[in-house]
BALUM-540548 format. One record per residue (C-alpha): residue in one letter; x, y, z. Coordinates in steps of 0.001 Angstrom, whole numbers, padded with zeros to 6 digits, always signed. Example, Ala and Ser with C-alpha at 12.3 -4.5 7.8 and 13.67 -1.06 7.14 Angstrom:
<nodes>
a+012300-004500+007800s+013670-001060+007140
</nodes>
This chain:
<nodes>
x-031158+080165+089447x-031973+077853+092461x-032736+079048+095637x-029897+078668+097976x-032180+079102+101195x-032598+076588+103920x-035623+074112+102958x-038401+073060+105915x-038137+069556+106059x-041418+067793+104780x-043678+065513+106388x-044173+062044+105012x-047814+063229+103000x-046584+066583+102564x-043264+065109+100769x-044902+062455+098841x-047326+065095+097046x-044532+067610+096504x-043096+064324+094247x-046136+063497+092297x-046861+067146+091555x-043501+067465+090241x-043392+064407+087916x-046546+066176+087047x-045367+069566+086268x-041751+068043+084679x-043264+065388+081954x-043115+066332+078677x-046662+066660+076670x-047649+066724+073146x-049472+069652+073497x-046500+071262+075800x-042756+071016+076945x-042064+071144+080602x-041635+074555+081975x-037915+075442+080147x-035848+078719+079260x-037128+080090+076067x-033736+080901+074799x-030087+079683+075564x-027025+081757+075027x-024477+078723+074656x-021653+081360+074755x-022679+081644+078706x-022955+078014+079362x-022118+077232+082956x-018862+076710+083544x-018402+072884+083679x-015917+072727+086568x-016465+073536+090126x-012645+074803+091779x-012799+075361+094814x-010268+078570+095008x-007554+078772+097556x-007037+074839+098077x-004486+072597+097422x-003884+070756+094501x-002469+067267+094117x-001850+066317+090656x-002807+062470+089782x-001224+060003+087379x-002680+059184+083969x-003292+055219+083727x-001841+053104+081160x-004905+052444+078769x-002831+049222+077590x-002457+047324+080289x-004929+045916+082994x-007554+043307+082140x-009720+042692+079269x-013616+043619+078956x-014470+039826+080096x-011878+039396+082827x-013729+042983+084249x-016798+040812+084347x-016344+038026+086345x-016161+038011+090155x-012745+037551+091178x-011218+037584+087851x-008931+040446+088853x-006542+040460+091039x-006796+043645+093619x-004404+046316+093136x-002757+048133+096186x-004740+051180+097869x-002587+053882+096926x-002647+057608+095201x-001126+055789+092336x-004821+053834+091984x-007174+056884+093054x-005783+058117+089942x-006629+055485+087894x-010061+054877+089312x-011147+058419+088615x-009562+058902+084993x-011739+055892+084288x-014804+056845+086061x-015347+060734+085969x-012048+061926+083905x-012343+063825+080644x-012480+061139+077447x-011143+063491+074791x-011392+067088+074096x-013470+067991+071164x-012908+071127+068562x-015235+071985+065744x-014136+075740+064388x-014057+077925+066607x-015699+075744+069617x-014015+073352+072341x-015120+071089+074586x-014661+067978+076417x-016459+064771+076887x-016044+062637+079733x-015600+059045+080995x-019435+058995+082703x-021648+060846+080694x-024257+063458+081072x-027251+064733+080287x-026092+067599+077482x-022975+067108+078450x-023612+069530+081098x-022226+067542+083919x-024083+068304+087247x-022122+065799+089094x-019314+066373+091286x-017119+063865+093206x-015439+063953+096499x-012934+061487+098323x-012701+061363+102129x-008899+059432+102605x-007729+057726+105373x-004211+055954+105714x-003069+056162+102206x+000422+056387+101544x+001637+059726+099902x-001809+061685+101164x-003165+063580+104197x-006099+061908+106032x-009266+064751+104866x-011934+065152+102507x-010739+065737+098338x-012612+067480+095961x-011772+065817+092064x-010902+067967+089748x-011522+066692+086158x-010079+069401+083799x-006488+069090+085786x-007053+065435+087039x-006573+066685+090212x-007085+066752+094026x-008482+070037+095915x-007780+069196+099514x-011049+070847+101483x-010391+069627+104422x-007617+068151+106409x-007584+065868+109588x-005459+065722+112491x-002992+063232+112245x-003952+059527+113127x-002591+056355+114455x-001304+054189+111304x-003888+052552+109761x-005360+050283+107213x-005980+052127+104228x-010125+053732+103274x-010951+055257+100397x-014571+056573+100331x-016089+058150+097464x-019278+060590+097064x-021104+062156+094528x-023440+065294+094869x-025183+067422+092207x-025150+070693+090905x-028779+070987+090138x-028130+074670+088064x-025745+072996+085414x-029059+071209+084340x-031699+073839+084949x-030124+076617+082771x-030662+074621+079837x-033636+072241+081248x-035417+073982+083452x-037528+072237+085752x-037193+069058+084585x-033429+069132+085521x-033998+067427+088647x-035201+064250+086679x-031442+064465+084886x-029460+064867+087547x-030994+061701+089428x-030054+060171+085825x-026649+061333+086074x-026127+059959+089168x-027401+056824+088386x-024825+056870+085124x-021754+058031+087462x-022696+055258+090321x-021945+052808+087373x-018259+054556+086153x-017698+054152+089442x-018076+050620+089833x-016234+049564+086714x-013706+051458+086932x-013102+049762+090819x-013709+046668+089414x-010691+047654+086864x-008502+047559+090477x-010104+044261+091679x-011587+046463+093894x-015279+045867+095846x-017441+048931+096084x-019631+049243+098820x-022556+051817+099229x-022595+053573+102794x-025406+054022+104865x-025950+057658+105323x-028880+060260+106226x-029039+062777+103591x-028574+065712+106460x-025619+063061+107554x-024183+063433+104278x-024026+067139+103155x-022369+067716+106624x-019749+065014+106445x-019340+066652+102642x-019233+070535+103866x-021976+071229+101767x-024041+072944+104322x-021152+075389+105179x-022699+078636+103859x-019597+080682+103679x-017976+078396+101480x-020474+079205+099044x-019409+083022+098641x-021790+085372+096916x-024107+083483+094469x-022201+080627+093881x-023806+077338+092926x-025086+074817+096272x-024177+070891+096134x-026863+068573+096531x-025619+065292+097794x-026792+061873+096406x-024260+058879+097590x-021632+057497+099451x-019438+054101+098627x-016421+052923+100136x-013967+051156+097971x-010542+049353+098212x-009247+045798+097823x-011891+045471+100986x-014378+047578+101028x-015178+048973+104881x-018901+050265+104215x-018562+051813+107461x-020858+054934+108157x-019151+055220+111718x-015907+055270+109836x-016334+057382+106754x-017410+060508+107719x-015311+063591+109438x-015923+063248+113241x-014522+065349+116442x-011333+063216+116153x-010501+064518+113192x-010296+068584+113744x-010980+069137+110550x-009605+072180+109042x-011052+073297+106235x-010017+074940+102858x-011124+076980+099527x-014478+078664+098631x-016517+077203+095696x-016433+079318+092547x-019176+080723+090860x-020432+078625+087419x-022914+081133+086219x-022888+084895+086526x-025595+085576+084470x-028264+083453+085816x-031566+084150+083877x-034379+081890+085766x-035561+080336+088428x-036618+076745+089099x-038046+076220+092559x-039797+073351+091627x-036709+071996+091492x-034999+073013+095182x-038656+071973+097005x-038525+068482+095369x-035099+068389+096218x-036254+068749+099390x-038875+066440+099809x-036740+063622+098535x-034290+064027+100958x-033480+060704+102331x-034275+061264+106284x-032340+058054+107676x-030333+054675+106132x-032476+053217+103012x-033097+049591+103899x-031021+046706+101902x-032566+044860+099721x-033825+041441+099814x-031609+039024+098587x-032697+038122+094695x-034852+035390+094715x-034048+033564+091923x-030275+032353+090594x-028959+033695+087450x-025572+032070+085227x-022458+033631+085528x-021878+035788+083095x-018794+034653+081108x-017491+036561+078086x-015475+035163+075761x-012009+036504+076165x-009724+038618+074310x-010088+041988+073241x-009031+045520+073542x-008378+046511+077395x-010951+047580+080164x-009476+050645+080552x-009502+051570+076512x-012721+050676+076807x-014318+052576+080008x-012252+055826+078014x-013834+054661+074440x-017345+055208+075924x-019092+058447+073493x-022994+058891+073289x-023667+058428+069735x-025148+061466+068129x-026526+059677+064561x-026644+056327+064020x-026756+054643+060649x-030155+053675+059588x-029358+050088+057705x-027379+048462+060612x-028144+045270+062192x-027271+043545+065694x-026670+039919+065342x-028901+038053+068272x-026490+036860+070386x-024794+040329+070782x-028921+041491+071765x-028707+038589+074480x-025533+039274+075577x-027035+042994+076306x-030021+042291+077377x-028411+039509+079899x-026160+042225+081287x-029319+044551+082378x-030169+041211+084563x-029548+041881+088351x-026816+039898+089777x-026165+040429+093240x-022787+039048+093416x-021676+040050+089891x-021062+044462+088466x-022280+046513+088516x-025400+045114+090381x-023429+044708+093616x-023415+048162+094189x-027456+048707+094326x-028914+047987+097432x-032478+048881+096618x-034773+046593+095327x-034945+046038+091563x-037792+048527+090572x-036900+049713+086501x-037640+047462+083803x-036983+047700+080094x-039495+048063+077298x-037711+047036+074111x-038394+048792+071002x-036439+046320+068343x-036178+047643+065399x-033148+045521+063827x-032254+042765+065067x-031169+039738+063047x-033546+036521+063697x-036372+038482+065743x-039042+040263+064855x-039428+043965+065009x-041891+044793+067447x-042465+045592+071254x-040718+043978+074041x-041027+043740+077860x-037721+042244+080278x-039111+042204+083601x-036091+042408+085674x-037534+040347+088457x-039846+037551+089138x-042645+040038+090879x-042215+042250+087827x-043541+040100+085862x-047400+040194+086876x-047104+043554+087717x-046263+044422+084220x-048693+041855+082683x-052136+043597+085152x-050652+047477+084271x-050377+047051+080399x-052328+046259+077372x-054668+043759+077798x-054542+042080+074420x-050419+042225+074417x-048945+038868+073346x-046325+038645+076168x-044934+035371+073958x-041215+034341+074563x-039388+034931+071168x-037692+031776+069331x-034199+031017+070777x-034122+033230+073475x-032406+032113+076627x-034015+030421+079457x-033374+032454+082316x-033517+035789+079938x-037211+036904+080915x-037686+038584+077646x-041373+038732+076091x-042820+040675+072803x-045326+042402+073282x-046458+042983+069926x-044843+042444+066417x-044632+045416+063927x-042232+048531+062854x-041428+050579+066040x-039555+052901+064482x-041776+055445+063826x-043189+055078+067272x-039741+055160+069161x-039179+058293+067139x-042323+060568+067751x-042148+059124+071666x-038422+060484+072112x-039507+063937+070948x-039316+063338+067397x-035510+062610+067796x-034360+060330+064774x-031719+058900+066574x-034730+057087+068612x-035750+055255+065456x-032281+055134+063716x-031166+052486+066072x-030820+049073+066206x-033364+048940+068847x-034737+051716+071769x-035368+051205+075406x-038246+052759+077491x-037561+052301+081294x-040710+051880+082874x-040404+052306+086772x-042654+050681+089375x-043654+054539+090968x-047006+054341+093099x-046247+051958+095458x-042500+053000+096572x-043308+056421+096730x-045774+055912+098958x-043810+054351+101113x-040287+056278+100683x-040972+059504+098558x-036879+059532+098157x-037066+056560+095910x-038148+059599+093575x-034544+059463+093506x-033415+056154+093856x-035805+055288+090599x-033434+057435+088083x-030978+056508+089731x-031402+052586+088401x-032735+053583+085238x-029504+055312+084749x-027349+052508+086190x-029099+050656+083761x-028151+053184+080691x-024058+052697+082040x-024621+048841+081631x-025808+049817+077721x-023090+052118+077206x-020287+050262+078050x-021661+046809+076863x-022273+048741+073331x-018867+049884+073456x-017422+046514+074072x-019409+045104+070999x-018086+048059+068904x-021357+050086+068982x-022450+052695+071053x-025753+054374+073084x-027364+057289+073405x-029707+058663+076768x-032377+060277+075569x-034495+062537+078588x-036236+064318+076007x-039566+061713+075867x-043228+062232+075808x-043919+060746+079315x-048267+060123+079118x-047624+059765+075302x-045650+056532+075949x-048243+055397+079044x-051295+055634+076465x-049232+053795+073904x-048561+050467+076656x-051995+051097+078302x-051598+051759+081351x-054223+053791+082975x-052632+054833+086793x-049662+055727+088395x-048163+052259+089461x-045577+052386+086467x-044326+055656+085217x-041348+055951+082073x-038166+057670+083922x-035909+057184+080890x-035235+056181+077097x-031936+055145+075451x-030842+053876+072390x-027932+051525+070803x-026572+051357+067439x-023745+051913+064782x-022673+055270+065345x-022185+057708+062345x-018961+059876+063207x-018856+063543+062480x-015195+063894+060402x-015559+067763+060821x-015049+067201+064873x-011717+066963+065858x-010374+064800+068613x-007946+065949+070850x-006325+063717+073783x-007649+064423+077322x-004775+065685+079326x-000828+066843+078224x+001316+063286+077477x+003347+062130+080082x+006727+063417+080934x+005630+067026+078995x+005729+070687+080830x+001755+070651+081197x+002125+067526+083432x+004601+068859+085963x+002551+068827+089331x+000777+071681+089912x+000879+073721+093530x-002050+075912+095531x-003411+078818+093372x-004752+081912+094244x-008342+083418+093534x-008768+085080+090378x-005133+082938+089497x-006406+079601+088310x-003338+077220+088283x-003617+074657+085424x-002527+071001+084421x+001320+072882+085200x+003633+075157+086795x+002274+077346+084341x-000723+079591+085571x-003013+082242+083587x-004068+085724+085438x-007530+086876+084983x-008079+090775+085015x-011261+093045+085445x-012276+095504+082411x-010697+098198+084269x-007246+095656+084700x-007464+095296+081028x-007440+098320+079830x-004403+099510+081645x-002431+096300+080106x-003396+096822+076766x-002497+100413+077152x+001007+100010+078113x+002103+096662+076732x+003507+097802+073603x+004022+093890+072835x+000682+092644+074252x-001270+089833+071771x-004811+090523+071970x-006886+087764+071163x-010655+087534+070589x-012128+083579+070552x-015610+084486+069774x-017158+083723+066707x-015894+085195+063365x-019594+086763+062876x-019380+088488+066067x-015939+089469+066020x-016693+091083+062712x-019520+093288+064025x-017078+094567+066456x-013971+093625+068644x-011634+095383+071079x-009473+097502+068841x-006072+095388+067940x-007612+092208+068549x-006810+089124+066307x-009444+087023+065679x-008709+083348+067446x-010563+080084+066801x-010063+076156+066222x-008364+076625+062532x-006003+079427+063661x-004772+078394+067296x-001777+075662+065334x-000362+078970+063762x-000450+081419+066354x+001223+078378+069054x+003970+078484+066515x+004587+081832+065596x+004138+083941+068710x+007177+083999+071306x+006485+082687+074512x+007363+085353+076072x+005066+087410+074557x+001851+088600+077113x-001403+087288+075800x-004908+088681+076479x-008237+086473+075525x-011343+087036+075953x-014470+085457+074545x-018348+085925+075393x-018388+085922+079456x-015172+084862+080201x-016287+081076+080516x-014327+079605+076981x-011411+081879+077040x-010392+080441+080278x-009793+076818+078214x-007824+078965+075483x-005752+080261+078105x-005602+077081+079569x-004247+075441+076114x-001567+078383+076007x-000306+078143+079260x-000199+074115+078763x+001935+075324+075363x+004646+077177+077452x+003681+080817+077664x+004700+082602+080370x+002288+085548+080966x-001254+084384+079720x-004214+086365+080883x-007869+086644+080526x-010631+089078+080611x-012903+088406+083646x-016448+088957+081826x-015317+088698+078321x-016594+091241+075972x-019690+092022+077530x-018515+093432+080789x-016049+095039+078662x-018513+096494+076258x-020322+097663+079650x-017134+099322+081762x-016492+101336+078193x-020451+101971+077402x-019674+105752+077021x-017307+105057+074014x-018642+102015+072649x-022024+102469+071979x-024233+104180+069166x-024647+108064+070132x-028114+108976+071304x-030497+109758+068985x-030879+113050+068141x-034544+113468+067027x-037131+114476+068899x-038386+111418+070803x-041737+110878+072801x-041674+111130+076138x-042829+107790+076692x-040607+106284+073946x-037410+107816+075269x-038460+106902+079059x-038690+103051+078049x-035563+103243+075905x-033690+104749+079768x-035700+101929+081642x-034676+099008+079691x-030911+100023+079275x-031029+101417+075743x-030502+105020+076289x-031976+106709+073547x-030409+104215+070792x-032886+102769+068488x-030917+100189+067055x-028691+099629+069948x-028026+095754+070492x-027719+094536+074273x-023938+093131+074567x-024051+089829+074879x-027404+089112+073675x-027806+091529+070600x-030964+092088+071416x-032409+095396+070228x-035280+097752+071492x-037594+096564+068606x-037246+092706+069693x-037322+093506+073528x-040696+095724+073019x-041757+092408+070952x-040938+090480+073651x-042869+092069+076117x-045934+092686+073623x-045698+096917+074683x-047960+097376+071335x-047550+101246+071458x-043561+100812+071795x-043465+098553+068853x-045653+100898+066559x-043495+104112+067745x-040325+102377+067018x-041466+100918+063539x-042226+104593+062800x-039080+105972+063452x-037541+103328+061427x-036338+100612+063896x-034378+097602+061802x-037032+094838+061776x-034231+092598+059988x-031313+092591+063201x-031086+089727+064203x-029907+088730+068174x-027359+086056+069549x-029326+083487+068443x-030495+084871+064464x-033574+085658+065891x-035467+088401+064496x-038268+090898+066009x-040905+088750+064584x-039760+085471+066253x-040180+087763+069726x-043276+088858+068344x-044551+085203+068262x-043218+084649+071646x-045041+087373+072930x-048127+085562+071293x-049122+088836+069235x-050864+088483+065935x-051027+092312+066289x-047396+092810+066063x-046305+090405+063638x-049107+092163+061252x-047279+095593+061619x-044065+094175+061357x-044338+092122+058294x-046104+095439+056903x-042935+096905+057805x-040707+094550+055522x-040369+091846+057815x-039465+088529+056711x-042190+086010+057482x-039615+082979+056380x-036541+083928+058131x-035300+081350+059663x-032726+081449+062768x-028965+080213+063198x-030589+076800+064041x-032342+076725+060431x-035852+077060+062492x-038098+079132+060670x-040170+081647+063032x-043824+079447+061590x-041954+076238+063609x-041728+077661+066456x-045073+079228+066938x-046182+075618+065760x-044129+074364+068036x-045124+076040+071154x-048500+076099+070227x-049338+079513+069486x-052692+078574+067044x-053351+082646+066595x-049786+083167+065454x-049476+080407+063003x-053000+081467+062023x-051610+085068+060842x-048407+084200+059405x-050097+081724+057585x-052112+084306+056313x-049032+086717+055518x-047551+084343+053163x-045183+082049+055298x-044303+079121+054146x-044901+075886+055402x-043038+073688+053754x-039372+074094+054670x-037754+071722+056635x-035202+072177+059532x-031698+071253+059626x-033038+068023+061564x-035659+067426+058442x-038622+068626+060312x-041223+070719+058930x-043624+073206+060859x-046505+070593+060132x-043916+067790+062238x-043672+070352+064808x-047486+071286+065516x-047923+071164+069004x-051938+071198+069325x-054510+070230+067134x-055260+073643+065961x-051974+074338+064683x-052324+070865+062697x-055140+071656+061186x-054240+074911+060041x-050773+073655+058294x-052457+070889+057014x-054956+073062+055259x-051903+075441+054072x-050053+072283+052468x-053192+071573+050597x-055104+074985+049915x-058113+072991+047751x-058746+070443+049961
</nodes>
């Protein structure tokens, strides 16, 4: 997890090599991945919303999705009228901007999807308002909370002299929602994020008639104004704030740094203690926390220069569904379907939108200079050629382009295009397969209509500013909002795509330094939608029990979108309820596979197709108990009941696994009676096993076999596998001993395993055969021996890819190649 210590600030050289060693370390390679975890338990995600426990709460209202302007009106400068600065507004503004979409359920899994989106929906961003003036609301700094559409007050200010309304809003990032499943190159996608949320932001002001303003703040400046460098608000291990931007917004704007940020005046008082998202952290990323560091922005960025050419006003034709549908509509695609065209003046219209307009959204809330410019991969579009294609977004950009890339590219202005779109192709020919096997092999790079490569002018500002690391991702992923909600408008929809083979792409446009570097790829087309997911509205309806304002809760009480509230209990808490509620409905929402192997005794299994019958037949009187994984999901079943009307809804605090560990005496395997070795039943003590062969970790299911696998202990293995160790359990993830063995890199071990009835074709929950991975990370010896065993390379994954499409190095390549064709 990231180190929450106190960072020495960085000279100007020092900082600016931290940055390019980082980009270094964090690109993706054929031959490699960035530095990642090797496995995910997706049962302890992070949790994806920061409370900040003992506040206040100030429920908002929902907008009316029908009413406000359309899509085109949005677009034009002045063509809404400004709405009144009021709580009424804040509401709107940030149901549209960073409110949850829809909540999702597909069996036994829930989850919601947002207005701005994310980089695996993880969500590192968190918002804060500091309100002055506004009717209905306490002058202090607001933390939003998303799952209850809520305000957390953190800090109030002495009362003031009447005054005209402010509204300022900031963002700062949680850089461990990213890491745990990206490791280091998490940094990169929070930037992203940002960039993506500066955007919601904007249009969703712009909804009000509203201008948005950024304010010009040191980054120091900033995390005190925000509290985020108050170290006992951050009790225990819980997760720092990183902050990355401050606007002020209202019918005027008062970009006023003076203004905005908590001063003596105020007395602030402050409130709450951030809760803890992870309690199981598994690495560490300090690659991540020291370029964090050495992008810190040490005083105001400069404006920009005022664009130096005029573009037309962009004027949509009018009509349509609503702004507000639309900014709620917004979904990254997850397939696309692979025959579907884009008529060319819908590719204009998107392209012209990227163009930076000064006066016109959401380019009037930059004020950096225009440094990220699109390559085009088009692979459908109606009347143009498929092919490569550069928009430089300004004049300069074009000749630096033209000097960095391929010398023998065409850079010819397609047939009809419009004369102030600066749109070139590069070359002619099917991209496709090239968009694909740059984005990681991810069909949904290909299966578009056409792919975007951002290519970022990266030497020359760094050297100046290393923070533009920042500022870079930042527009690229301004420019992936403009795409998403443009797509939407047309009826199609876009994908981000961070996954990318960085030096893959730079070899493929020629360049041969560091003045342009690839900081992003996205992707627009017809979206193919899943029917098994079910779609579930974002927050209770109006006028219901679940929307009665909500008051201050409690730790360990988390007050939801109600009066209603859930209690969470330890282990030890829980086992006194469930031994003298006679009437107590124990509930267990983890999958049916794991509930099988074993559940607290009485519970009934709960999950996506059951929850409709159990609402309706269960009193709501009646005390509830769930409990899931880690105690992360069955705080959103709780939620749901609680929302339904139940009046004593609790959860378990750790879920089954600290349950499984505060009854370890009774709930696991007795020790082994044989006669052990010493040094056999010493490692079995050390590594939490007792002296359980088969015993699986909770949580994890991981079993002595696969951990001694893991760690390549060749003498533990071979003692185990003589005393009859399972070489077919399987952990968390279906992953057998073998695929540990391959971790582990050891030919050895997968040898005496197979010999010991291991399968060499089993394949994990994911469909991925243990031959992929080793292909896919490279491991030439491995692949060699299983190879050699009798695996079989011709399977293909559940995302059509075979162990030969997966082959990290040459060696590997060669050696599946060979097995595909044994005579040639």
């Amino acid at each position: 997890m990231p180190d929450d210590s106190a960072s020495a600030p960085f000279s100007s050289a020092a900082a600016h090599a931290e940055v390019l060693a980082y980009h270094a370390r964090s690109k993706h390679r054929r031959e490699r991945y960035a530095a990642g975890p090797e496995t995910l338990d997706w049962s302890a995600q992070p949790d994806p919303f920061r409370h900040w426990e003992g506040s206040e709460r100030i429920m908002l209202a929902q907008p009316d999705l029908a009413a406000g302007p359309d899509w085109s009106r949005l677009c034009l400068p002045g063509g809404v009228p400004p709405q009144a600065l009021d709580l009424d507004a804040i509401g709107t503004l940030l149901a549209l901007s960073f409110g949850i979409a829809a909540w999702k359920e597909l069996g036994p899994d829930r989850w919601a999807v947002r207005c701005n989106p994310s980089s695996g929906n993880l969500h590192p961003s968190e918002v804060w308002l500091i309100c002055r003036h506004i009717p209905g609301l306490d002058d202090g700094l607001y933390h939003y909370a998303p799952r209850e559409h809520a305000l957390e007050c953190r800090a109030r200010f002495a009362p003031a002299a009447p005054g005209i309304a402010e509204l300022y809003v900031a963002l700062s990032s949680v850089h461990w929602r990213e890491a745990w499943k990206y490791g280091e190159r998490a940094f990169r996608y929070c930037q992203l994020d940002s960039g993506h949320a500066l955007g919601a932001l904007r249009y969703a002001a712009a909804l009000l008639g509203w201008e948005t303003r950024p304010v010009a703040l040191s980054h120091a400046e900033l995390m005190h104004g925000l509290g985020l460098d108050r170290d006992t608000d951050f009790p225990g291990k819980a997760e720092r704030e990183d902050a990355e931007w401050l606007c002020a917004l209202g019918p005027q704007a008062l970009a006023s740094a003076a203004a905005a940020l908590p001063n003596a005046a105020d007395r602030p008082q402050w409130f709450g203690r951030a809760n803890r998202l992870d309690r199981y952290p598994m690495y560490r990323w300090p690659a991540i926390d020291a370029v964090a560091a050495a992008t810190c922005f040490p005083a105001p960025p400069p404006a920009a220069a005022a664009a130096p050419v005029e573009l037309p006003v962009r004027d949509l034709a009018s009509g349509g569904p609503s702004a507000a549908s639309l900014l709620r509509a917004r979904r990254s695609a997850q397939r696309f379907e692979r025959d579907a065209r884009l008529p060319l003046a819908d590719f204009w219209r998107l392209l012209d939108a990227l163009l930076p307009r000064p006066a016109q959204l959401p380019w009037d809330v930059w004020p950096q200079p225009v440094r990220v410019h699109p390559l085009l991969f088009v692979h459908r579009v109606d009347g143009l050629e498929p092919g490569l294609y550069a928009l430089p977004r300004s004049p300069a950009a074009l000749a630096t382009l033209r000097t960095a890339l391929q010398a023998d590219f065409e850079w010819r202005r397609p047939d009809g295009c419009p004369p102030h779109l600066p749109l070139y192709c590069l070359l002619c020919g099917d991209t496709q397969r090239s968009a694909r096997a740059l984005g990681c092999g991810q069909a949904i790079a290909g299966d578009g209509m056409f792919a975007v490569a951002m290519l970022a002018e990266f030497a020359a500002p760094l050297r100046e500013a290393p923070w533009t690391y920042r500022t870079l991702h930042q527009e690229a992923g301004l420019l992936g909002q403009v795409l998403y909600l443009e797509a939407t408008a047309l009826g199609l929809a876009g994908t981000g795509i961070g996954c990318f083979f960085d030096d893959a792409g730079h070899e493929l446009y020629g360049l041969q330094d560091q003045s342009l570097q690839t900081v992003y790829h996205f992707t627009v087309g017809r979206a193919v939608t899943d029917a098994r997911i079910l779609s579930l509205p974002p927050y209770p309806a109006p006028g219901s029990a679940a929307a009665t304002p909500a008051t201050p809760h409690a730790p360990e009480t988390r007050t939801m979108s109600g009066e209603r509230t859930f209690q969470r209990l330890t282990p030890a808490e829980a086992q006194q309820m469930i031994a003298h509620e006679t009437e107590l409905l124990l509930l267990d929402s983890r999958d049916a596979t794991d509930y099988a192997r074993g559940h607290i005794n009485g519970a009934v299994h709960l999950d996506g197709r059951s929850i409709s019958k159990t609402l309706r037949a269960t009193a709501k009187a009646r005390p509830l108990l769930i409990y899931c994984y880690h105690g992360n999901a069955s705080q959103t079943w709780a939620q749901t009941f609680a929302d339904f009307g139940f009046q004593r809804v609790f959860d378990l605090c750790g879920g089954y696994t600290a349950w499984q560990a505060h009854l370890a005496d009774t709930l696991l395997p007795s020790p082994d009676t044989r006669e052990l070795p010493f040094a056999l039943s010493a490692w079995l003590e050390l590594q939490g096993f007792g002296r359980v062969l088969d015993a699986a970790l909770p949580g994890s299911g991981v079993t002595p076999l696969m951990r001694a696998c893991q760690l390549g202990a060749t003498e533990i293995v071979e003692a185990l596998l003589k005393l009859g160790a399972d070489v077919h359990a399987s952990n968390s993830d279906g992953n057998q001993a073998l695929w540990l063995a391959c971790y582990a890199d050891a030919p050895a071990l997968i040898e005496a395993l197979v010999a010991a009835g291991a399968d060499p074709d089993h394949r994990n929950d994911s469909g991925v055969s243990t031959l992929m991975y080793a292909a896919s990370a490279g491991k030439t010896a491995c692949v060699e021996r299983l190879l050699a065993l009798g695996a079989d390379p011709t399977p293909e994954s559940a995302d059509g890819f075979t162990a030969l499409d997966m082959a990290a190095n040459r060696e590997c390549l060669n050696l599946l190649r060979k097995a595909r064709k044994p005579n040639a």
